[in-house]
NUTOR-137970 format. One record per residue (C-alpha): x, y, z; residue in one letter; residue number from 1. Coordinates in steps of 0.02 Angstrom, whole numbers, plus 50000, padded with zeros to 5 digits. Layout:
# residues N
X, Y, Z, A, NUM .
...
# end
This chain:
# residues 452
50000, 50000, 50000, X, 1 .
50163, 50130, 50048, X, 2 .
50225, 50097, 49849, X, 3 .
50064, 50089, 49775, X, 4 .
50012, 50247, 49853, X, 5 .
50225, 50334, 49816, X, 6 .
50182, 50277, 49623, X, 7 .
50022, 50341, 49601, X, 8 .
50081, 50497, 49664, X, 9 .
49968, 50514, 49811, X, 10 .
50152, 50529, 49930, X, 11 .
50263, 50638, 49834, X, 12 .
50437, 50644, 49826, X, 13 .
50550, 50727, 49947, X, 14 .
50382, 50699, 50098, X, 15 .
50429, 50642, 50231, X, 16 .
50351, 50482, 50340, X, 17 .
50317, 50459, 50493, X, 18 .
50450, 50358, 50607, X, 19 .
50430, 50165, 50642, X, 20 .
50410, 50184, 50790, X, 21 .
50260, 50292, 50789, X, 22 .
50183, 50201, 50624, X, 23 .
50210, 50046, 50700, X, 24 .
50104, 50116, 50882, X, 25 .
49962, 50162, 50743, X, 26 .
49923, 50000, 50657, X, 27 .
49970, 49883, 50811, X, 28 .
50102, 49807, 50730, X, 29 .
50303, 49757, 50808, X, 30 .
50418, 49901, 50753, X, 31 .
50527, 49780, 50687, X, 32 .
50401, 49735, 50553, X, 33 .
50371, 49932, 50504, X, 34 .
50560, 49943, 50496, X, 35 .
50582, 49766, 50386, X, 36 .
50449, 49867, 50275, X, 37 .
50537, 50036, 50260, X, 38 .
50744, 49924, 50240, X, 39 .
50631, 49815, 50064, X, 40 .
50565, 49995, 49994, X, 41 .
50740, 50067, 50038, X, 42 .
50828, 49937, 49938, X, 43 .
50715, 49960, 49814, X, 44 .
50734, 50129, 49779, X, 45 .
50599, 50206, 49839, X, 46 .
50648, 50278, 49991, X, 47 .
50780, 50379, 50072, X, 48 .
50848, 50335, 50255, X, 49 .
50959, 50404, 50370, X, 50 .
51012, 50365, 50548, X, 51 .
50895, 50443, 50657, X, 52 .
50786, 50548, 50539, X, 53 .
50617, 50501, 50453, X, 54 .
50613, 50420, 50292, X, 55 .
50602, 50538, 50143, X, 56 .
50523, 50454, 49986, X, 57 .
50653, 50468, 49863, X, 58 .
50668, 50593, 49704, X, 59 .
50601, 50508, 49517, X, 60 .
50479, 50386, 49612, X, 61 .
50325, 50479, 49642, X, 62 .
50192, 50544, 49527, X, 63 .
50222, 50712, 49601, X, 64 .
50406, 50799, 49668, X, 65 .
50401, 50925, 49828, X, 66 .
50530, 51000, 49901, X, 67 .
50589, 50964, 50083, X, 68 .
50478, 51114, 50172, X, 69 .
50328, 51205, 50098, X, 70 .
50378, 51342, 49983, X, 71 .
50353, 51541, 50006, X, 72 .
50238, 51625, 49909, X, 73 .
50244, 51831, 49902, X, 74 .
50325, 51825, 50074, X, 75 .
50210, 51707, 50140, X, 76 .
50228, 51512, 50167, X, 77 .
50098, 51401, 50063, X, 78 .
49988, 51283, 50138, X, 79 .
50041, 51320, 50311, X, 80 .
49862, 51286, 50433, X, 81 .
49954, 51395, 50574, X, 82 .
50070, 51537, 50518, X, 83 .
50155, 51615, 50671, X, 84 .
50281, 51707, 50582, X, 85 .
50308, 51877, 50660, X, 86 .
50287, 52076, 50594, X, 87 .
50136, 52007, 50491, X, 88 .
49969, 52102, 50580, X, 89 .
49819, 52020, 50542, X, 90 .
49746, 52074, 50386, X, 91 .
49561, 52025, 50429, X, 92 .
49559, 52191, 50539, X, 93 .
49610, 52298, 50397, X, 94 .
49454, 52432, 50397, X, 95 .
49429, 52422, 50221, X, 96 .
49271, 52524, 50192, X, 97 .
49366, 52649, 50311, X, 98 .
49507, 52665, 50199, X, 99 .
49409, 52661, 50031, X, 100 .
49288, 52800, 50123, X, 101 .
49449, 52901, 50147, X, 102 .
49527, 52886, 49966, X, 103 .
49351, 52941, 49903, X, 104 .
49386, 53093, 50020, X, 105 .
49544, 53123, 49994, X, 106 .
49522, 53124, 49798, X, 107 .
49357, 53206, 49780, X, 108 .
49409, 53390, 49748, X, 109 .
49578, 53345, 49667, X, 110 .
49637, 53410, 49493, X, 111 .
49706, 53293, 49350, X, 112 .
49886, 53357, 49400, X, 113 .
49875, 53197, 49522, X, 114 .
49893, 53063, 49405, X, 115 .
50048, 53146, 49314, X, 116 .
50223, 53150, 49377, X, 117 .
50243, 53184, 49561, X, 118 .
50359, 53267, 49690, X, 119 .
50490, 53124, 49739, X, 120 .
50483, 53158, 49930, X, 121 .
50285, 53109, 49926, X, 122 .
50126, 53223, 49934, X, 123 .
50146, 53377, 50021, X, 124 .
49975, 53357, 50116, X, 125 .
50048, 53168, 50175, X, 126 .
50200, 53242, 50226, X, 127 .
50130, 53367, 50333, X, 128 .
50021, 53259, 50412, X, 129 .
50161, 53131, 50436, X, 130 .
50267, 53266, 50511, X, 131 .
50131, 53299, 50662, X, 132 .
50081, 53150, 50693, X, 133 .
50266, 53073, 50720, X, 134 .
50281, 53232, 50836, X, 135 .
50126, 53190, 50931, X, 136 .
50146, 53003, 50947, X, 137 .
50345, 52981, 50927, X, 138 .
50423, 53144, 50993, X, 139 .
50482, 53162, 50811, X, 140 .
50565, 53331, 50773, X, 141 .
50525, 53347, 50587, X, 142 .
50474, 53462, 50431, X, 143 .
50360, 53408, 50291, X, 144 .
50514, 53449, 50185, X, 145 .
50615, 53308, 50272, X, 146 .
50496, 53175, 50280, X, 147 .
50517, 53082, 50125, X, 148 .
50387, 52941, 50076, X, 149 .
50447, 52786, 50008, X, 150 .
50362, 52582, 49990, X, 151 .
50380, 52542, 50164, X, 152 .
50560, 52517, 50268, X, 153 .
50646, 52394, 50163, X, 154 .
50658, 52529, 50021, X, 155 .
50698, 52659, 50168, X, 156 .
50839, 52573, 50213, X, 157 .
50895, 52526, 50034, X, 158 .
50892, 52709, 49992, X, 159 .
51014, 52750, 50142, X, 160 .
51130, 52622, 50123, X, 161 .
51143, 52702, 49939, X, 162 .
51171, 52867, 50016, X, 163 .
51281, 52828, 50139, X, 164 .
51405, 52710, 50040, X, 165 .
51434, 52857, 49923, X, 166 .
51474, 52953, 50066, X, 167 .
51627, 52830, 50084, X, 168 .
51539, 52759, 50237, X, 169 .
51597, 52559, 50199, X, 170 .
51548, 52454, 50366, X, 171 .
51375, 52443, 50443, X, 172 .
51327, 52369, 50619, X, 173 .
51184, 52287, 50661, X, 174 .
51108, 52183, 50806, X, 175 .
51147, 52045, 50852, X, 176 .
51023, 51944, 50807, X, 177 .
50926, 52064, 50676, X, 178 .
50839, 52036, 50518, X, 179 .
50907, 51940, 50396, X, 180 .
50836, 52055, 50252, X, 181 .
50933, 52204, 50320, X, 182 .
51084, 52106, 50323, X, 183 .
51089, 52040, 50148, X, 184 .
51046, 52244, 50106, X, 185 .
51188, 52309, 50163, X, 186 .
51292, 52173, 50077, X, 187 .
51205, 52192, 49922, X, 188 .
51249, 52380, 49937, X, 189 .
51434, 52336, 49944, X, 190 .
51466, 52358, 50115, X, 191 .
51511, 52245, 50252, X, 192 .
51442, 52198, 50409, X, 193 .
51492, 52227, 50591, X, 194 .
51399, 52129, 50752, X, 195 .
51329, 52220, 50897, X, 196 .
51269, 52102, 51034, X, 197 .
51117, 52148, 51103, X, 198 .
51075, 52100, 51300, X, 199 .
50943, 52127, 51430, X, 200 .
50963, 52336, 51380, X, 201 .
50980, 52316, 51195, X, 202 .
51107, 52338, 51091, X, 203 .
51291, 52359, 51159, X, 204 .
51371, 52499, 51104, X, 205 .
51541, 52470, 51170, X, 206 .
51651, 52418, 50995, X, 207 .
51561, 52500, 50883, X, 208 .
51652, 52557, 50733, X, 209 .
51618, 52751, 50639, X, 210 .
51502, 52734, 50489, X, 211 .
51328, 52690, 50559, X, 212 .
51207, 52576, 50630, X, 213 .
51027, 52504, 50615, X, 214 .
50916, 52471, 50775, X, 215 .
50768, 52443, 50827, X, 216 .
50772, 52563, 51012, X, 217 .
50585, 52539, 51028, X, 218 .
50570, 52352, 51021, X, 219 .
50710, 52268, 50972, X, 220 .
50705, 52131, 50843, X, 221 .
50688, 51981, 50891, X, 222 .
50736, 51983, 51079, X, 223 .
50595, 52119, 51093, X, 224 .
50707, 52222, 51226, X, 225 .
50702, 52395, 51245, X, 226 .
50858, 52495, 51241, X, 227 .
50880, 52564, 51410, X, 228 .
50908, 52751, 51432, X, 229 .
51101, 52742, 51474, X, 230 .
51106, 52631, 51317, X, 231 .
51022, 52783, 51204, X, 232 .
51143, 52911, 51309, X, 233 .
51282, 52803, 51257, X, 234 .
51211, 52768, 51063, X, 235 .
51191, 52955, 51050, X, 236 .
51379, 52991, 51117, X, 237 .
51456, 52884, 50988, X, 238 .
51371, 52947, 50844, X, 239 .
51405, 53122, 50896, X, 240 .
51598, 53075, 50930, X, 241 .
51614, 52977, 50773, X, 242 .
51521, 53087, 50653, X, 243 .
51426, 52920, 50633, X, 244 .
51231, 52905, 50592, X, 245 .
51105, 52809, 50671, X, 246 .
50950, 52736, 50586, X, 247 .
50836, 52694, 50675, X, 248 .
50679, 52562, 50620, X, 249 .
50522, 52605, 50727, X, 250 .
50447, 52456, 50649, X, 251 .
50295, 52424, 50774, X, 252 .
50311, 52580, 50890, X, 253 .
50118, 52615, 50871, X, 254 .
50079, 52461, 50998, X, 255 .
50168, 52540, 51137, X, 256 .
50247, 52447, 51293, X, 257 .
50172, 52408, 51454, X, 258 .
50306, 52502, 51541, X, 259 .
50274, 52664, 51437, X, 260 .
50344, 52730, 51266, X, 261 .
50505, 52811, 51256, X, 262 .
50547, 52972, 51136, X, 263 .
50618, 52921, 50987, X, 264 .
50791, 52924, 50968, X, 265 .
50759, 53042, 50835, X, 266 .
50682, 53171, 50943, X, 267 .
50835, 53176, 51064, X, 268 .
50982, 53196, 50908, X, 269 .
50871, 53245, 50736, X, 270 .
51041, 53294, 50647, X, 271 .
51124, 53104, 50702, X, 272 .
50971, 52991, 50699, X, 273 .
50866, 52940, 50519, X, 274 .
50687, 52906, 50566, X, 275 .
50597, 52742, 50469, X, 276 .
50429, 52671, 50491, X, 277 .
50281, 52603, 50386, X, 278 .
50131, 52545, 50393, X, 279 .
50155, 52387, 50367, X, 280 .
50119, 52310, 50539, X, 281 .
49973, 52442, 50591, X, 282 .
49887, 52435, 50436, X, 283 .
49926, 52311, 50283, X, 284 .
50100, 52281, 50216, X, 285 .
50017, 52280, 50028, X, 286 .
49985, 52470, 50057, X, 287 .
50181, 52470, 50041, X, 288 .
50178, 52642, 50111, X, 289 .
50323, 52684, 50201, X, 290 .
50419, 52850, 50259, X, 291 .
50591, 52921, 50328, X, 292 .
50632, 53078, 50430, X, 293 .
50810, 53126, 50342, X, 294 .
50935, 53250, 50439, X, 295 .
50945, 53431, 50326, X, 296 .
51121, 53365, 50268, X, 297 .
51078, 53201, 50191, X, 298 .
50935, 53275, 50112, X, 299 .
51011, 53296, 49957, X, 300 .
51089, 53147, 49936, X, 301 .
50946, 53063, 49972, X, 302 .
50837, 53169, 49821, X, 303 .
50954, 53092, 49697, X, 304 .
50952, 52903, 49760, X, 305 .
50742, 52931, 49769, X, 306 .
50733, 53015, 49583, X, 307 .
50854, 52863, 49530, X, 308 .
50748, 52715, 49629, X, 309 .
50556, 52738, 49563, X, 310 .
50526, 52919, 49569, X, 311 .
50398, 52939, 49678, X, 312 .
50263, 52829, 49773, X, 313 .
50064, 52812, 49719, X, 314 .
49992, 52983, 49747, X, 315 .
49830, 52921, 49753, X, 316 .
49853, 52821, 49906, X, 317 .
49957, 52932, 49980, X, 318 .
49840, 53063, 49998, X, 319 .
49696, 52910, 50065, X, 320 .
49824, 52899, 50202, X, 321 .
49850, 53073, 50247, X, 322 .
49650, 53081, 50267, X, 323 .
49641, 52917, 50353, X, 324 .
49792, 53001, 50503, X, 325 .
49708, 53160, 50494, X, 326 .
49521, 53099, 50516, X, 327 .
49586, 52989, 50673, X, 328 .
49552, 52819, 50591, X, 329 .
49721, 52756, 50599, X, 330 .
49723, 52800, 50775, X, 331 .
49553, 52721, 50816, X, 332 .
49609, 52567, 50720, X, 333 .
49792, 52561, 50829, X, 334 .
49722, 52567, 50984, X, 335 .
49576, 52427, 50950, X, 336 .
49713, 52312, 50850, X, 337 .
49850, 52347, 51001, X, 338 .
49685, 52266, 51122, X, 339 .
49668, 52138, 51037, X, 340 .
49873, 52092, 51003, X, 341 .
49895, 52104, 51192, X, 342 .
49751, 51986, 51215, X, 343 .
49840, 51861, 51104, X, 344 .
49993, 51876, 51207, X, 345 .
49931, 51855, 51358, X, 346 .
49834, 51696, 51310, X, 347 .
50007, 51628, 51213, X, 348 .
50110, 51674, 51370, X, 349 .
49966, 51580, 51457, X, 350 .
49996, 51443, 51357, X, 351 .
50164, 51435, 51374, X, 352 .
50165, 51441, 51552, X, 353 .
50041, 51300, 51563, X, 354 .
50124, 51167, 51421, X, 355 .
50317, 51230, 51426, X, 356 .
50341, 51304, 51633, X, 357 .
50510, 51277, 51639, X, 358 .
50570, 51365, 51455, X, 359 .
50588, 51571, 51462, X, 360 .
50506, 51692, 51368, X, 361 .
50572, 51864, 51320, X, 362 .
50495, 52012, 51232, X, 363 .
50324, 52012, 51299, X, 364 .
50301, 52201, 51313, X, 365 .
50245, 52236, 51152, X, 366 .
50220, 52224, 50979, X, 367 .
50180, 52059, 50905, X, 368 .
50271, 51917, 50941, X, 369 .
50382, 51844, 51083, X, 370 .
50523, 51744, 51078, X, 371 .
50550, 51540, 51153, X, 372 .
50689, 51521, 51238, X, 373 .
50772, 51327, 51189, X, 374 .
50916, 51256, 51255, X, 375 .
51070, 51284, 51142, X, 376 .
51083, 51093, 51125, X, 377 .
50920, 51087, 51020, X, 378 .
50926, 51128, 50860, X, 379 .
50783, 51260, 50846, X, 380 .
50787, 51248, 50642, X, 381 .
50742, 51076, 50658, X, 382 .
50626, 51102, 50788, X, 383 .
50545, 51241, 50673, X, 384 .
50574, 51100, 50498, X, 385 .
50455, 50976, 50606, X, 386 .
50339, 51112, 50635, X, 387 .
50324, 51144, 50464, X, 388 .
50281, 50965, 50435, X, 389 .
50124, 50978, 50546, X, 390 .
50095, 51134, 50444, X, 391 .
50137, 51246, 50585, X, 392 .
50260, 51396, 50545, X, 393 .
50360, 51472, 50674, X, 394 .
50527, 51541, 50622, X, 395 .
50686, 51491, 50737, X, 396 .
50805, 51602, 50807, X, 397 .
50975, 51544, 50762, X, 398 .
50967, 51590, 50565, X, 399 .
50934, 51778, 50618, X, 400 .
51121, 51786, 50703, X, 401 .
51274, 51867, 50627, X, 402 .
51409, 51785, 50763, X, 403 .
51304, 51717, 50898, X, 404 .
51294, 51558, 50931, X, 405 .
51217, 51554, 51095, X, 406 .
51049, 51570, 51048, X, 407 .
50917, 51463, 51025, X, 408 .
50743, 51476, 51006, X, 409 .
50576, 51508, 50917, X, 410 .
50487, 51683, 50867, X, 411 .
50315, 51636, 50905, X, 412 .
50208, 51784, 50793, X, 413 .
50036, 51777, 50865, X, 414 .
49955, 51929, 50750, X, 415 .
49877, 51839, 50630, X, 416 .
49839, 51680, 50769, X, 417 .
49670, 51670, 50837, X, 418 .
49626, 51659, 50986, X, 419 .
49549, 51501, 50997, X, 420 .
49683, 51424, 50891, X, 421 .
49829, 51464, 51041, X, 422 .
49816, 51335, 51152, X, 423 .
49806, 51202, 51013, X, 424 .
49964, 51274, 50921, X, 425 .
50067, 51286, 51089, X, 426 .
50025, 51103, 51123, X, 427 .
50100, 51063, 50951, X, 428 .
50243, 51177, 51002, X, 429 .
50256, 51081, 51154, X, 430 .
50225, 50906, 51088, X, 431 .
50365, 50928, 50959, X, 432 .
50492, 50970, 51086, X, 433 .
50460, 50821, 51171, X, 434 .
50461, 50699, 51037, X, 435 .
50611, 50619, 50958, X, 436 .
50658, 50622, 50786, X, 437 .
50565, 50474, 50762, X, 438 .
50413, 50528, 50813, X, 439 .
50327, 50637, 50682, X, 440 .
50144, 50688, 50717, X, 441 .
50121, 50756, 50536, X, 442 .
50107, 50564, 50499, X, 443 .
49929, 50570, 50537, X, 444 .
49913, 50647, 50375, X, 445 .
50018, 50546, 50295, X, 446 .
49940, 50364, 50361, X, 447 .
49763, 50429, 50271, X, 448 .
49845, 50495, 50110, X, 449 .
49915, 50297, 50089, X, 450 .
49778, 50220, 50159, X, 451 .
49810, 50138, 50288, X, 452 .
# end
């Protein structure tokens, strides 16, 4: 029944079965007659095995070929029943007909002029409103004429690295662990990389070499710390004293901490720190509306990298988003999103607690996701691979560290996991870190695919 069902293409090649030990539990059966099964297919070609890992049925020998873990598709992953991968908000509280209302709004009265050629910094009317509402909500020190609109962060940062290679700075630092993305950015700019450990205060700022640094002060991704004040004193110094600039990514500000927002770093050094946020998390990332506040003296620079990228962003929904900030939507819709968020965490930290008491948990005071701490002798990518399996995404730790290697862990995302799904995710969580290698739940699947 296995090769009749790995022929007619009903188990694919490169999917993985279930362990003997398990398979053999399920139909009642000695292991020894499950693993006399799996050695004749084996020999026969149509199976892979290797000590201590679940067979894999081999390439050329079913109807169908997929590859080891279920492929990404426009930054999300396919198929996946659970997807707890973090910085994605959940999309089903987008307020659509709020947003449409507000384009109608915001477009009613305008000339033709609007679908032509457009300033490259962004709308003036977005920029202004973008200027007082980072004031009012960030401590932002800005003009309109230095806020510059862009498709979210990602091309913030891309722009910057631009201007500031040209400016003969060659080395950028970033935490330790970070995102990946902004890592293979700045080599893709031609520049290399430098590792700043970050700790229980953020990132350390002792070592630091001149040319600048990305951070996330606010929340710090993935550790979710918040850079302590002596930290920002000390951040601040350095730049100052090395001519150096600081960019800082205030990614998921909007949701606040429980132990109070601090200022920007912006606000406290305008002329040393570059401003970059986006609605992304608050709103939608397909909005791909982004901005940056740029100090007076990179402003130029930073013209001729934006006329040279894509000229300018959609007008149109620009100026929906300056009436959606203006009208109070957008902060309507952050504080009843930032409820609801905190709800989830408190019911996955619940969770946690209950299934996993003796693992910690760190960055818990805001945003959208928390990290689990794993013991550095388990291997949290495989962890996260046999999650995967089960369709459960959760990204590990490890991969999102320049030097480090004494992290381990998983990023549990819990913005687009509901409610009623958190206990029964954690208990997969908690059920795969218990298991062996030979005991793969996903088998369930697998065992009524084959018929059996």
């Amino acid at each position: 029944m296995i090769r009749d069902a790995i022929v007619g293409g009903a188990l694919r090649a490169g999917s993985e079965l279930p362990g003997s030990r398990w398979l053999a539990s399920e139909l009642g059966v000695s292991r020894g007659v499950v693993s006399d099964a799996y050695a004749q297919l084996t020999e026969q070609g149509f199976l892979i095995t290797r000590r201590r890992c679940a067979p894999v049925i081999a390439p050329g020998r079913g109807g169908r070929v997929v590859s080891a873990a279920p492929r990404a598709v426009d930054g999300s992953v396919a198929h996946m029943r659970y997807d707890l991968s973090p910085l994605v908000p959940d999309i089903r509280l987008f307020p659509l007909g709020r947003w449409l209302a507000s384009g109608r709004r915001a477009t009613q009265h305008v000339s033709a002029e609007v679908l032509g050629f457009r300033e490259h910094r962004g709308e003036r009317e977005l920029r202004e409103v973008l200027a007082d509402h980072l004031g009012r909500t960030r401590g932002v020190i800005a003009e309109p004429e230095q806020v510059v609109v862009t498709q979210g962060s990602g091309h913030s940062i891309d722009l910057l690295l631009r201007v500031l290679r040209g400016r003969g700075v060659a080395r950028v630092a970033l935490e330790d662990p970070s995102h990946v993305t902004q890592r293979a950015q700045v080599l893709a700019a031609g520049m290399s990389v430098s590792a700043q450990p970050v700790d229980e205060e953020g990132i350390i700022v002792e070592g630091l070499e001149p040319g600048a640094v990305i951070c996330t002060p606010a929340h710090q991704f993935p550790t979710g710390v918040v850079l302590s004040s002596r930290r920002r004193r000390e951040l601040l110094e350095w730049s100052r004293a090395t001519g150096s600039f600081v960019i800082e990514d205030d990614y998921d500000a909007e949701f606040g901490s429980d132990q109070g927002r601090l200022r920007s770093l912006q606000g406290v050094a305008p002329d040393r720190v570059i401003h970059i946020a986006s609605v992304s998390q608050t709103l939608a990332p397909a909005l791909r509306l982004g901005w940056m506040v740029v100090p007076t003296a990179l402003l130029d620079d930073v013209d001729r990298h934006r006329r040279l990228s894509d000229g300018f962003s959609p007008p149109l929904d620009q100026l929906a988003l300056a009436h959606f900030v203006s009208s109070g939507h957008h902060a309507r819709h952050v504080r009843s999103t930032r409820a609801i968020y905190h709800a989830r965490r408190d019911l996955v930290l619940q969770a946690l607690t209950d299934q996993l008491p003796d693992l910690g948990v760190s960055g818990v005071q805001a945003g959208m996701h928390v990290v689990l701490s794993l013991p550095t002798e388990l291997d949290d990518s495989v962890i996260a691979d046999r999650l995967r399996f089960q369709r459960v995404q959760v990204p590990p730790l490890s991969p999102l560290c320049i030097e480090r290697a004494d992290l381990s862990g998983l990023i549990i995302g819990y913005g687009c996991l509901h409610e009623a799904a958190i206990p029964r995710v954690v208990q997969r969580i908690a059920t795969t870190l218990r298991d062996d290698a030979e005991d793969d739940a996903s088998g369930r699947d697998w065992l009524a695919v084959a018929g059996l």
